[in-house]
N, C-alpha and C positions, 0 to 999 in steps of 0.2 A: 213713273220710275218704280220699277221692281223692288220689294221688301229684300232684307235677308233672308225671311222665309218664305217667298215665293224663288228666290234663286233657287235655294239648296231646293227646294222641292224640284224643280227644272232639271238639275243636275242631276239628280238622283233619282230621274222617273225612269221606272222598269228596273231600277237597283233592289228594292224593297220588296219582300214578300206581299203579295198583293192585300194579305189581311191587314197587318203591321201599318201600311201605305192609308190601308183607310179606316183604321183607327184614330191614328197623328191626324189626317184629313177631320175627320171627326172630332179631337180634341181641338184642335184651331178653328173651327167651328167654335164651338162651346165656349169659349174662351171672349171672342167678337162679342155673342151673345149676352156674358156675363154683363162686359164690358156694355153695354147699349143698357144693362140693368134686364134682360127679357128670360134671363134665364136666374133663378130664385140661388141665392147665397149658400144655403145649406145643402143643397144638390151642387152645385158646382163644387162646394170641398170637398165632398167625397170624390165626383168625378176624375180633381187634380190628384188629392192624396191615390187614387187607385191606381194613375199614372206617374207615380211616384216624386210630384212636387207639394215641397212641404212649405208652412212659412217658418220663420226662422225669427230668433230674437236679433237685434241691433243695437244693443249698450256696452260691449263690451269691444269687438274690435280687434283681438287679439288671438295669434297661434301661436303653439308651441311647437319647436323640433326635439323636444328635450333638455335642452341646456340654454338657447337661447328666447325671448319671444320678436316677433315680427307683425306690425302693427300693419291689419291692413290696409289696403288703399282700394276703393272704387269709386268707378266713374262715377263724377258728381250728378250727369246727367240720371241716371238712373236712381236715383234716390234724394229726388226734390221735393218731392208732399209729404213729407213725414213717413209714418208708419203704424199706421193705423188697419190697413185691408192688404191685400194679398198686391195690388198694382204699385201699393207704396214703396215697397224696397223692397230688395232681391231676396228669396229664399233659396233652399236646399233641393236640391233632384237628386234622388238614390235610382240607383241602376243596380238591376239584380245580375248576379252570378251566378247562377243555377251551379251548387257542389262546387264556386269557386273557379269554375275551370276557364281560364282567357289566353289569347293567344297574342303572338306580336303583334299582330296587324291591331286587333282592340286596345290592345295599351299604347300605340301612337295614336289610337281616334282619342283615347281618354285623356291625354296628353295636347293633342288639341285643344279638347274641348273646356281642360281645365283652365288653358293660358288664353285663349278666346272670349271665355265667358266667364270665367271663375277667378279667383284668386293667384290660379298657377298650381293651386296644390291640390290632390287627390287625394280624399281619406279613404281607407278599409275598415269596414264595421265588423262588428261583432256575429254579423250574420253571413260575413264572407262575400257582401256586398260594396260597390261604391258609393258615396259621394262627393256631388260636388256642390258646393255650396258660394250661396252669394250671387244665386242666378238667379234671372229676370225671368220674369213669368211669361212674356213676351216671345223670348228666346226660347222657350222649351220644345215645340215644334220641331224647331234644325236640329237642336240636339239630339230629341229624340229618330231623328230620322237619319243621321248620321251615325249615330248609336248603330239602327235599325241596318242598316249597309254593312254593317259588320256581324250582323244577327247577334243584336243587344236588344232586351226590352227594358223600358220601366214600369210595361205594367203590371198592377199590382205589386209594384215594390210597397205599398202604402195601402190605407186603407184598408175597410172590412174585407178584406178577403187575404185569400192562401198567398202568405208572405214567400219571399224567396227559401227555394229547397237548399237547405246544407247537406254538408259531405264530408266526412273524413278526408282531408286533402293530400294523407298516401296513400287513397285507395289504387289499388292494383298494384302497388309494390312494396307493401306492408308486409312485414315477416309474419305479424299478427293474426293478419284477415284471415275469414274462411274465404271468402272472394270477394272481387271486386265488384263495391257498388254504383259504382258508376254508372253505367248504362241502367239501372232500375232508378235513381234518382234522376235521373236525364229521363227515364218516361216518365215517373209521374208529375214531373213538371210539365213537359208538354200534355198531358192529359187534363192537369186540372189546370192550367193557364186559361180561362176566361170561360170554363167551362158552366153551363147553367144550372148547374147545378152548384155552384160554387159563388152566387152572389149573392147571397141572402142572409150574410152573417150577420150577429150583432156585433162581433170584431173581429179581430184577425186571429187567422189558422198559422202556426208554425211547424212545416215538419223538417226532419232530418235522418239521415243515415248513418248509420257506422260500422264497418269493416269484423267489430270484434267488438266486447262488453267491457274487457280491461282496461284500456283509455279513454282519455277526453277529448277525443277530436268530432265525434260527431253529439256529442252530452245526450244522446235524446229523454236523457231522465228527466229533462226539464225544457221538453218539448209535446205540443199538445199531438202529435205524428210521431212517435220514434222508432224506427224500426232498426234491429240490429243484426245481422246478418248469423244464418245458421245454418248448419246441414246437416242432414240425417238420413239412414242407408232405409231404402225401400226395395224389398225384392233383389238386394245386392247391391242396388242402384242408390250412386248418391242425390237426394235430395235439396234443391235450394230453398230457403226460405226466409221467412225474420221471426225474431223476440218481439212483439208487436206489442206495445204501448202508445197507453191516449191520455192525455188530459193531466200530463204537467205543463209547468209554465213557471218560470219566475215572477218578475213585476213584484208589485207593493207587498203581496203574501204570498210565495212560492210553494207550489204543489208539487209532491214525486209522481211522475205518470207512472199509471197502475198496467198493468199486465192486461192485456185484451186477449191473447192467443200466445201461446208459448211460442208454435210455430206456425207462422201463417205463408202456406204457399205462394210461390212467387206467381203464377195464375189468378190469384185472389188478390194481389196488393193492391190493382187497380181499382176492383169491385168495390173492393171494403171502404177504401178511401171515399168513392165517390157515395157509397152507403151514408157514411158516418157525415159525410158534409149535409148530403137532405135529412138528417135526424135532426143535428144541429143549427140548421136553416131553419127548419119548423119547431124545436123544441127549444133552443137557446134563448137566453134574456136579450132581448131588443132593446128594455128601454132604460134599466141599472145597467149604465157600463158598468161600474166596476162590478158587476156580476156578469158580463157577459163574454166570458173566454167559456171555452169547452173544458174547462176546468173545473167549473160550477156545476155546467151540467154534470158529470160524471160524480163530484161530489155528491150536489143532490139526490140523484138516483140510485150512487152504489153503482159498482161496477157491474156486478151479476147485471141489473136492469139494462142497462147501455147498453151491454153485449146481448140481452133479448131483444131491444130494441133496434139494433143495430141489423143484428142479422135478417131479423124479420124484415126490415127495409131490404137487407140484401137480396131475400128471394124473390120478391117483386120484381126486381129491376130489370128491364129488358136487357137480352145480349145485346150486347156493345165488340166488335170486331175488337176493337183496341183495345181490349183488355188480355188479349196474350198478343197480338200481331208483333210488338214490339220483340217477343221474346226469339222470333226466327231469326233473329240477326243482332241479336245479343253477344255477340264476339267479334261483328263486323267491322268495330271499328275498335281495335288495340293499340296504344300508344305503342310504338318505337323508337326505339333509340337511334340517335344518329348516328353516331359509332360504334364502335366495339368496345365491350367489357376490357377494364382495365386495371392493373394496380397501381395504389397511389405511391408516389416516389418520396424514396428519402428527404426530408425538411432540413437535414442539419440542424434542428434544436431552433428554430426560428419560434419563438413564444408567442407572436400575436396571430401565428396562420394556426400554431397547436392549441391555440383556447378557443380560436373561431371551429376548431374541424371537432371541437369536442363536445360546443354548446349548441352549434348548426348544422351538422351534416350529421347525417344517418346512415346506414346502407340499406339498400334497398333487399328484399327477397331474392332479387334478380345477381347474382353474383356479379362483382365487376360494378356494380353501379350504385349511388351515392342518391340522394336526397339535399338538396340545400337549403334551410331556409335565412330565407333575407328578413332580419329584422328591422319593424320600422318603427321608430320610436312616435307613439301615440297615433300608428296607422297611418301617419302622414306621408306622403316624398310627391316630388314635385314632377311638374312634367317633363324636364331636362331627364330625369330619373327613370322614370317609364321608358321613354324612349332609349336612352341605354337600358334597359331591363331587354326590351324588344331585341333590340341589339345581340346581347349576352343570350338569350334565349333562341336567336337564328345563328350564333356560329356554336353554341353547344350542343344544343339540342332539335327535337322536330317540331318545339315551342309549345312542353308540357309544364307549362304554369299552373299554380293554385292559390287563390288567397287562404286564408283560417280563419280562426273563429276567435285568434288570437290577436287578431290586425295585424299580419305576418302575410310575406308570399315563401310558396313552400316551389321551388324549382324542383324538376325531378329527370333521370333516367342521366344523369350526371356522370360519364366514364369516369372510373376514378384517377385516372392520371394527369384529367383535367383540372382535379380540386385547385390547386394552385394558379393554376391560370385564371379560372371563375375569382377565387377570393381576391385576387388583384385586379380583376375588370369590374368586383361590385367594391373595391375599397375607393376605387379611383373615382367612386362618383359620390363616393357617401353612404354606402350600404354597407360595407364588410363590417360592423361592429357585431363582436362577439357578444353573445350572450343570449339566444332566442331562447323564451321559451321559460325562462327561470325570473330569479326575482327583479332583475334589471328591465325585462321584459314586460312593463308595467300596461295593462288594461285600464282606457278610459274610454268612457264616453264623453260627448262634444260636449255636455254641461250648460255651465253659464255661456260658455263662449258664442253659442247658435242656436240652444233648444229652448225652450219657455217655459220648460217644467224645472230648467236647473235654479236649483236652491244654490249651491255651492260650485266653488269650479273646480271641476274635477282635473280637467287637464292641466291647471296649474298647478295642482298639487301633484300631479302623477310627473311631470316636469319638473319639478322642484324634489321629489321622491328618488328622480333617475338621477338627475345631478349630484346628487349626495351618495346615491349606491356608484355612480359612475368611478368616482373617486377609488372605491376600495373594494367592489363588488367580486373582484378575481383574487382578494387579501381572505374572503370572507371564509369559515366553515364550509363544505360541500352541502350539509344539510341545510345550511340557511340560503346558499346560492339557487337551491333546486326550490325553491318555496314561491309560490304563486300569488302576486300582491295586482288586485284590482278594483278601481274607482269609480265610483258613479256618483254623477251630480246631484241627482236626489233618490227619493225611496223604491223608486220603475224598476233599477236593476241592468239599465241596458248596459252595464260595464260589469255585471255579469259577478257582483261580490255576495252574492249567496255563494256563490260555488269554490271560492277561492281561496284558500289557508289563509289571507288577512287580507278582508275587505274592509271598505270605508263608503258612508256613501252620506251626501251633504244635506244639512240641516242646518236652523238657524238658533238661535241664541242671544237674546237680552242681556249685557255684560255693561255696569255701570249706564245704563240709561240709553245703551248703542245697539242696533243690531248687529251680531259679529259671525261671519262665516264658522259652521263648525262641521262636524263630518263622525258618523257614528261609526264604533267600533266592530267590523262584523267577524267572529270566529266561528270556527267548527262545518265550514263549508269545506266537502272533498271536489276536487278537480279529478279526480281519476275513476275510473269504473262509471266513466260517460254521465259523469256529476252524480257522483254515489250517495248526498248528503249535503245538504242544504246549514251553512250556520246563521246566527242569527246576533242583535245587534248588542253588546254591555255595556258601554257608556259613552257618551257627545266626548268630545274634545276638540276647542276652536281651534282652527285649519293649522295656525300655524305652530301647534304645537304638535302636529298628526308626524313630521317624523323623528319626534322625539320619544312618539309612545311605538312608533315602528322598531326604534330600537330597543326600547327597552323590551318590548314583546318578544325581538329573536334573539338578545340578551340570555332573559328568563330561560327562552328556548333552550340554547344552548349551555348554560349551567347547571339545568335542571332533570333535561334531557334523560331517562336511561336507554341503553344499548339497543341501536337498530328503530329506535322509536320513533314514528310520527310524530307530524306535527297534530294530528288532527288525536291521536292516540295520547298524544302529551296535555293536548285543552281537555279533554275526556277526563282524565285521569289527574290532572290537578286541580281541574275545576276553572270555572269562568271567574268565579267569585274570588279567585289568588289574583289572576290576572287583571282584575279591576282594581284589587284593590293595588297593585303594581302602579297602576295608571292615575288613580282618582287624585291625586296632588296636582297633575297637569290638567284638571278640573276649577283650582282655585285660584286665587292670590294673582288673578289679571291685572295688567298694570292700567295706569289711572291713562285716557287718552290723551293729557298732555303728555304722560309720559313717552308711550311710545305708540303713536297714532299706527303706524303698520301693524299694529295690532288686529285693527279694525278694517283691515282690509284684506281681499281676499290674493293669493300668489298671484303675481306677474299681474294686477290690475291695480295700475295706480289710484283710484279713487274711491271714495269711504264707501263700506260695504251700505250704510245707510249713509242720510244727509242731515247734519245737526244731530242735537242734544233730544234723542225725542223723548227724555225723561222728563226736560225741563218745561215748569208750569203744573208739572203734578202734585193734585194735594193734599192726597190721600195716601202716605207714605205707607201707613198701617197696613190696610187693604193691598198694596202690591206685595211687601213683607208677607203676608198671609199666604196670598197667591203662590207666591215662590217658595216658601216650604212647605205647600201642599204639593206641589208640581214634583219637589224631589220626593215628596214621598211617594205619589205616581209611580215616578221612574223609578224609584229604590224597589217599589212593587213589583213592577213588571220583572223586572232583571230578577227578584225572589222565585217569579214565577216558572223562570227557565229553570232554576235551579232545583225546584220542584221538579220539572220536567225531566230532567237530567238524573232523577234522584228515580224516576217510574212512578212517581204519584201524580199522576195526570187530572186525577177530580182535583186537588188540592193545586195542580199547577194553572190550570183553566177559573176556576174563582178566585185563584189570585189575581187572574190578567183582568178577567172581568171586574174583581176591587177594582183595580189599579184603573179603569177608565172612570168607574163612579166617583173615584179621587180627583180626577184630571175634572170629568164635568161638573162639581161641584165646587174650584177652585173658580172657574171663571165662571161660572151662575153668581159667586158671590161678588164679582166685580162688580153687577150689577144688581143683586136683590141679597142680603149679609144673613135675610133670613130663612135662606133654607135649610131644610134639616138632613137628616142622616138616612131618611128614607129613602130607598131605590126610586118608586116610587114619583115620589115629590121631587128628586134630583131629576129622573127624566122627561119627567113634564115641564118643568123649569128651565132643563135644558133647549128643550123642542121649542116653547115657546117664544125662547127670548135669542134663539142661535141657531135654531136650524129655519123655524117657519120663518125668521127675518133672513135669513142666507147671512148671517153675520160672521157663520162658522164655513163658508163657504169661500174658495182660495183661487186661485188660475190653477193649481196645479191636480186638483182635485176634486175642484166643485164640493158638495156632501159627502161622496161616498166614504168617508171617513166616521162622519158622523152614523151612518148610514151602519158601519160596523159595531158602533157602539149600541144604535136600539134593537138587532140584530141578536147584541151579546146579553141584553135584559131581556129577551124577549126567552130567550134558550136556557138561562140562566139556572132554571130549574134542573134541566136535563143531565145526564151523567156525562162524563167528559172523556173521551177516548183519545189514543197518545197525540194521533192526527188533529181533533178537534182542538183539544186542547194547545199544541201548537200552532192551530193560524189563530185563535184566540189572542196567543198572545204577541204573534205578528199584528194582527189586526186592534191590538191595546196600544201596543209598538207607535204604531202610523196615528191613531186617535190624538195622541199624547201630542206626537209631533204638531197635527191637526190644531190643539189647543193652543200649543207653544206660538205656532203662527197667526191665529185669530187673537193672540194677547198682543203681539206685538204691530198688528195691523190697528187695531183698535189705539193705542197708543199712539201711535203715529197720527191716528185721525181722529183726538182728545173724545172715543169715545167708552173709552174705559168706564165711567159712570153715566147713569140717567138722571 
């Protein structure tokens, strides 16, 4: 009897590009292998993550659409041995979007494939890419090969190598652009897709593109590739090219990418890329993850070095044909419209199509035509959904779809006289909610719900955030409706609240003897000028008081506001240290757990964020008292240090943050030895001894490298501090702290707070 995936291979032989065909051949190989035990555990994760299947946490169970949650259901068959290994229960497959761009025909395969093998539901990430989650590892073969029929890859959605290419998703019909990037982000994805020069990372590469410097649709400030499109008159003649930057990155300490070449020809984009990838193949950290982004290297060496180095690999390199081939037919394929340009007609004063055509439609450069975006609350919609998108997409258009970077699809080349018709074919399925874009329009990552790194749930709180703006969000000021609110379940960033006017991203917290979900404050990140300005984190606040400080922050905001001001120009200028101190009373006075247990649990997950009293049996009351107001003084540190920062005293801000970690590691040195002293010194050898060489400081979600920042920050300690250093100092104090907070509370749990 024939498998599921020997049918679909049957059906679909000679459908597949013949490579694609025997890669998937290859991965089901690999797979048998695993399975017999013949092929080694740590070669096979990378192999699956490079094909884009991830594993996935299994405690939680639960989606959000926004307002309501929806408990899932899977088959019992696929998830009987626990979960322990990758065969035990179903993980995550991300499928990339190169720049976003899909068509009808891929979103009924996505829509299949979600109600077949998945949940029913299709997320959009942050990188302009799919998931779908809750898939059997079994299963990934068909899907990848029915994907592949519709020319879908997943590989390298995952894994050390070059992640999916983003793209501003109005390129080519942006008033903004200088031109469309689209067919240059479309080659250099096919160029570096599996290229061998491109598998030797110590992690992953992300690049992107953007139309123009003034918006955040392609961020590349905080991508380790960001090119940004330019032009300039040669011999009369206008010139293509990019603003070329390397080596930012968000994650746990976010880097701005630095300037590589002002303007780098569009002939060289390829070179350069595949330059820069064998520098970083052969110079990058292999064996410190958490040093090994291209972000390190670049720091390490100084920009000047890189770009010696760089180039010097460039002139090596042999011609390569497809480093301009692609540019001969660089306009060959131009989206069009189905129709003709048109104007939009009289509303009559209808109020829910005039807030939707104000928060979601745009005009496009192309007279007569509109932009739509469909917002999806928490990225989600289901495959009923898709396939009317499909639907809506072949009677309006020639099926010019885009996802974002905001878990949004962006519709484009939209006559305008259609608008009304569109906003009644996406209201009737569940799509026309106004609001894209602005503070309703909440960013999360999957969090608790399916990632293993989540500390906190983001999506319930980003769910329970939009519930509450739901209500009055079209009542609200214009300046606080246009403000960009995003959640990440822990310190990574993948929901992207460095960059955000008010991020949050989760942490945990000892509160009466319990662990209790909490989520730190992030201000003074810009979303605009392609993430112009990274903020950074002023005080915890457990979850369920996060939108009570949301309000009072755009409260503040707007009381305090003067004329035409920013919000980012407003935290500048009053300071972090007003707005905490706004905040710091939603810090105390937690009520006792008989009081009210939902206290201690985290939004829309019914069960205690921890299990028991794991206070109780302790007998060293003193010593936790000690602990805990060393710990605020840590944190009272750190946050002093920004303000240092803030103030231009960078030596003074960077030996703050470096205090503030010898605070944190000499709080819990003395859990276990009372006498150590005040010596640097004696603190990090005590430290190392009794918490890094036993891994007792060591977490799932970060292993050492935490610790790993702290002997780092003694070891430099000496040195002068510049505004750059000094700021990831005190990210990297930031994360330590956390680091602490969670080795106290794991320890506690497993009575081993003393020896």
């Amino acid at each position: 009897m024939k498998t599921s995936n020997t049918l679909w291979k049957d059906r679909l032989n000679g459908q597949l590009p013949p490579q694609m065909a025997e890669e998937i051949d290859t991965f089901e190989t690999e797979i048998e292998l695993r399975r017999q035990g013949k092929l080694d555990e740590v070669i096979f994760a990378e192999t699956r993550l490079r094909r884009g299947a991830y594993g996935q946490r299994y405690d939680n169970g639960q989606r959000y659409d926004g307002h309501e949650t929806r408990t899932l259901a899977y088959a019992a068959d696929k998830n009987t041995k626990g979960v322990n290994t990758v065969w035990d229960a179903p993980g995550m497959l991300r499928i990339k979007i190169p720049y976003g761009g899909i068509n009808p025909k891929q979103l009924e395969v996505m829509a299949e494939l979600a109600e077949e093998y998945s949940d029913g539901i299709a997320h959009v990430t942050t990188r302009q890419d799919f998931q779908l989650h809750f898939i059997h590892i079994d299963d990934t073969p068909t899907i990848m090969r029915r994907l592949a029929a519709v020319d879908i890859t997943t590989r390298e959605a995952c894994g050390n190598s070059v992640r999916n290419i983003t793209g501003c998703p109005y390129a080519g019909v942006c008033p903004d652009e200088k031109f469309d990037i689209t067919p240059y982000a479309q080659a250099l994805m096919q160029f570096l897709l599996g290229h061998p020069d491109a598998q030797n990372f110590g992690r992953k590469v992300k690049p992107t593109f953007s139309g123009c410097g003034q918006h955040a649709c392609g961020l590349t400030a905080m991508h380790d590739l960001g090119y940004t499109a330019q032009t300039r008159m040669v011999d009369g003649k206008e010139q293509r090219g990019f603003c070329f930057v390397v080596g930012g990155g968000l994650g746990a300490v976010p880097f701005q990418a630095k300037v590589f070449d002002e303007f780098l020809p569009m002939e060289e984009m390829l070179p350069m890329a595949q330059a820069i990838a064998r520098v970083f193949g052969r110079h990058g950290e292999k064996k410190n993850r958490s040093r090994a982004r291209l972000k390190f290297l670049v720091k390490q060496w100084g920009i000047d070095k890189f770009k010696q180095e760089v180039l010097a690999e460039r002139a090596k390199l042999p011609h390569d044909p497809r480093w301009t081939e692609f540019l001969s037919s660089i306009d060959s394929d131009i989206e069009k419209p189905l129709k003709p340009p048109s104007d939009l007609p009289a509303l009559n004063g209808n109020e829910k199509i005039n807030r939707w055509l104000k928060t979601n439609v745009r005009p496009q450069r192309q007279p007569g035509y509109s932009t739509v975006t469909v917002a999806l609350p928490l990225g989600d919609l289901t495959a009923d959904q898709l396939r009317s998108l499909a639907d809506i997409l072949r009677t309006f258009t020639t099926g010019t779809m885009r996802t974002t970077v905001e878990q949004n699809f962006v519709i484009r080349w939209i006559s305008n006289a259609d608008l009304p018709e569109v906003f009644e074919a996406l209201s009737a399925v569940g799509l026309g909610e106004a609001g894209a874009c602005n503070i309703l329009d909440i960013v999360a990552c999957p969090g608790t719900d399916t990632c293993k790194l989540g500390i906190s749930s983001s999506r319930g709180l980003a769910a329970q955030l939009r519930k509450k703006l739901h209500e009055k969000c079209f009542e609200l000021d214009e300046v606080i409706q246009n403000l960009h609110v995003k959640v990440s379940g822990c310190f990574n960033s993948c929901g992207q609240h460095h960059v955000a006017d008010i991020g949050f991203y989760g942490v945990n917290r000892t509160v009466n003897g319990y662990q209790v979900p909490h989520f730190q404050v992030v201000l003074g990140g810009q979303w605009e000028n392609n993430a112009g300005s990274y903020g950074m984190p002023i005080i915890a606040i457990a979850s369920k008081r996060i939108p009570d400080a949301l309000d009072r922050i755009t409260d503040h905001y707007l009381r305090l506001r003067e004329e035409n001001e920013s919000f980012q120009s407003f935290v500048k200028r009053i300071g972090k240290a007003t707005i905490r101190q706004q905040l710091h009373d939603l810090t105390q006075n937690a009520p006792a757990y008989e009081q009210d247990p939902t206290f201690y649990t985290d939004w829309y997950d019914p069960r205690e964020y921890s299990t028991g009293d794991i206070g109780k049996g302790e007998c060293a009351g003193e010593v936790v008292t000690a602990y805990q107001f060393a710990m605020t003084d840590a944190e009272r540190m750190v946050f002093e240090a920004q303000i240092h920062l803030e103030e231009n005293k960078a030596q003074k801000a960077g030996s703050e943050a470096y205090a503030s970690m010898l605070k944190a590691a000499k709080a819990i040195v003395q859990m276990r030895y009372d006498d150590v002293s005040n010596d640097a010194e004696e603190i990090v050898e005590e430290f190392r001894e009794r918490y890094y060489d036993t891994k007792l400081i060591f977490d799932p979600y970060a292993g050492g490298k935490f610790a790993n920042y702290f002997f780092a920050a003694h070891d430099k300690a000496e040195q002068p501090y510049t505004e750059e250093s000094a700021r990831h100092t005190i990210e990297e104090a930031q994360l330590f702290i956390e680091a602490i907070h969670a080795c106290y509370n794991r320890m506690r749990q497993e009575g081993l707070s003393q020896t």
